[in-house]
N, C-alpha and C positions, 0 to 999 in steps of 0.2 A: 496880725498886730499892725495899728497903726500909729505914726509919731501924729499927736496933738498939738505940741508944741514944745517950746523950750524955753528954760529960764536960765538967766545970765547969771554966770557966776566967774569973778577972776581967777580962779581955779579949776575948778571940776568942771564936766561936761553933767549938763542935767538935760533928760530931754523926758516930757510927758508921753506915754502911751495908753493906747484904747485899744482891747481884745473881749470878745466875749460879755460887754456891758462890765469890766473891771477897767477900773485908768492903774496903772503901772507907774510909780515914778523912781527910774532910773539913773543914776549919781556916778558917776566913771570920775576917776582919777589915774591914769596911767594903765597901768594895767590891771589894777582891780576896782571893782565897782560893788554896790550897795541899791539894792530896788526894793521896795517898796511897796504893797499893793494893797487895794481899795476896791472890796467888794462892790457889788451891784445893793444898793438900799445905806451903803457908807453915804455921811454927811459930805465926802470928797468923791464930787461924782462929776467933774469940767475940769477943764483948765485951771481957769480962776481961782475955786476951790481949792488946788494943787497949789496955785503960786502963793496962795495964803498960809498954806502947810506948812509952806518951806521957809519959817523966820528965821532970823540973824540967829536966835537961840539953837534951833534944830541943828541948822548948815552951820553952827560952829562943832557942834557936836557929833557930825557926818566927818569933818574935816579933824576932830580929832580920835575917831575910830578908823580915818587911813590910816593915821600917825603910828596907829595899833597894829593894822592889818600888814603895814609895811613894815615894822620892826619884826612883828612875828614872822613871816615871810623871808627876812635876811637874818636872823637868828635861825630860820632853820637850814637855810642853804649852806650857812658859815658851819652849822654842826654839822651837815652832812660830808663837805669838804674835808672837815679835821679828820671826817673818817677812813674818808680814800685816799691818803695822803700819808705818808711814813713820816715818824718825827725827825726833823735831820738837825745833827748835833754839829 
């Protein structure tokens, strides 16, 4: 796998990849991410292509499935804690 490129964003780390005539576009936030992939004969088959993918509409909508991924993630560490923990009176 190779990086193609990357598009800028104030938040997330986006970088384009090329594997096997598939482009990969990969979206990191912290420590979880979201990718993305684009067969061989997909109309998203460059770069270009890719940064055109990626409107203000989509990447609002990438940044509000962290907002998901992160609560669900500290909802479930917070229930896991309540579990190993004795209630103290």
């Amino acid at each position: 796998m190779r990086t193609i490129g990357h598009i800028d964003h104030p938040i997330n780390k986006i970088t384009v990849l090329e594997h096997n005539n598939k482009i990969t576009l990969q979206i990191e936030s912290g420590l979880l991410s979201q990718s993305f992939t684009f067969r061989d004969g997909s109309p998203i088959s460059n770069f270009d292509a890719v940064k055109n993918f990626c409107s203000p509409d989509f990447l609002a909508k990438i940044d509000q499935r962290f907002k998901d991924m992160n609560q669900d993630y500290f909802d479930q560490v917070r229930e896991g804690m309540e579990e190993k923990f004795p209630e103290i009176i």
